[in-house]
N, C-alpha and C positions, 0 to 999 in steps of 0.2 A: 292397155287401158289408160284411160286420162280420167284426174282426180280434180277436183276443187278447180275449178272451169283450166284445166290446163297444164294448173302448178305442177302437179304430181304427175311424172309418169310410171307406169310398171308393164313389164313382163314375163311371162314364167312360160318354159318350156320344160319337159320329159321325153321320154321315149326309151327306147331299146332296141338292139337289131344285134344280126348276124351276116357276115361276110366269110363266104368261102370261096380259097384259092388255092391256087393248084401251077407249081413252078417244076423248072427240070434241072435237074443238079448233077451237071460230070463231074465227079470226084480224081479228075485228072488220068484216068484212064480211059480207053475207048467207051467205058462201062458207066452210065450213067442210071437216073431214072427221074421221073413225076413225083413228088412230094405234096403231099396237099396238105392244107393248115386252116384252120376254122378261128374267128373273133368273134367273141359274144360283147359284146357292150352295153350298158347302162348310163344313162346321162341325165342330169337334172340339172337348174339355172335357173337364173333371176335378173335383172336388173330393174333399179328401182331412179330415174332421173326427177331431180328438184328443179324449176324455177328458181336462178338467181337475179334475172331481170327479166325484158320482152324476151329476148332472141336466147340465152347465152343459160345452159344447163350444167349441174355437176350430176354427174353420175355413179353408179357403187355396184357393180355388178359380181354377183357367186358363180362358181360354175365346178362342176362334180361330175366326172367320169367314173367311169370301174370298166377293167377290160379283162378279159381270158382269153388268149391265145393258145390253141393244140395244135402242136405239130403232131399229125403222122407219120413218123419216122419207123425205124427198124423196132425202137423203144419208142414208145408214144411222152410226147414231153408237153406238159400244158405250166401256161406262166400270168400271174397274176397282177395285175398293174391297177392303180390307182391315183387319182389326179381332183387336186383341188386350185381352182384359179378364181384369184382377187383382182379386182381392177377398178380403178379407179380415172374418171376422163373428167374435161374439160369439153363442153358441147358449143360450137355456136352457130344455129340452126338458121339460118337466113333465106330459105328456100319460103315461096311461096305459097306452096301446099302440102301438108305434112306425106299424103296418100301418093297424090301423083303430081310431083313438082314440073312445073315446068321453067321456072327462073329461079334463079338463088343459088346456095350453096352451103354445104356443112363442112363446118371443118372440127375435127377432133382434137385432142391431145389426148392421151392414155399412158397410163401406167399400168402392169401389169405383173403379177405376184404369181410364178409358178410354184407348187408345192415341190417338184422336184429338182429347181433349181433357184430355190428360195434366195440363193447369195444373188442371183445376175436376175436383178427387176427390167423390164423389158419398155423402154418407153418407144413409144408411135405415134405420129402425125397423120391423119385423114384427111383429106380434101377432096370433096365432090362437088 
C-alpha cells in the first residue's frame, strides 16, 4: 500500500501451512526403512519503507515464524522452533514503473537480525 502520494510504503503478510515428507533411512545394515515427518508453520511480517528523496528508500521490516516438526519414528519425536527477524535496507529504486518495470534498476543494501543468531548480523547487496 502507498501513503501520503508515495512517501510511505507498507506491507503485511500471514499465512500458515503444512508440508509432509517422507525419506528412507539405512541404518547401515541391509535393513532400512521410509520415515515420514510433518511441519506445521506459522508466519507473520511487515515492512514499512520511508521516502528519503525521489528514488532512494529506508526501510524496517519484522518478520515471525513458529514451526513444529514430527518425526514418525519407532518413538514419535516432535520439535518446536521459533524465529524473529529484523532488518533494516537502504532502497534505491530507479526502475521506471513500480508494477512492471521495464527500464531501471533497484539496488538494496540490508542488514539483517536473526533471533537465533543474534551475534552474526547478516549484511546483503541487491541489484536488479
Amino acid at each position: 500500500m502507498y501513503f501520503k502520494e508515495g512517501n510511505w510504503r507498507l506491507a503485511v503478510i500471514s499465512g500458515q501451512g503444512n508440508v509432509n515428507f517422507q525419506y528412507f533411512l539405512e541404518l547401515g545394515i541391509p535393513i532400512g526403512g521410509f520415515y515420514d515427518y510433518n511441519s506445521d508453520f506459522t508466519f507473520a511480517g511487515f515492512k514499512l519503507e520511508r521516502s528519503l528523496s525521489n528514488k532512494i528508500f529506508l526501510e524496517f521490516s519484522y518478520g515471525y515464524t513458529d514451526t513444529t516438526t514430527t518425526f514418525d519414528l519407532v518413538v514419535s519425536i516432535s520439535e518446536e522452533f521459533s524465529n524473529h527477524i529484523l532488518q533494516t535496507s537502504l532502497i534505491s529504486d530507479l526502475r521506471d514503473d513500480v508494477y512492471y518495470p521495464r527500464n531501471g534498476y533497484i539496488a538494496k543494501l540490508s542488514r539483517k537480525s536473526l533471533s537465533l543468531c543474534h551475534k552474526l548480523p547478516i549484511l546483503k547487496i541487491r541489484w536488479q
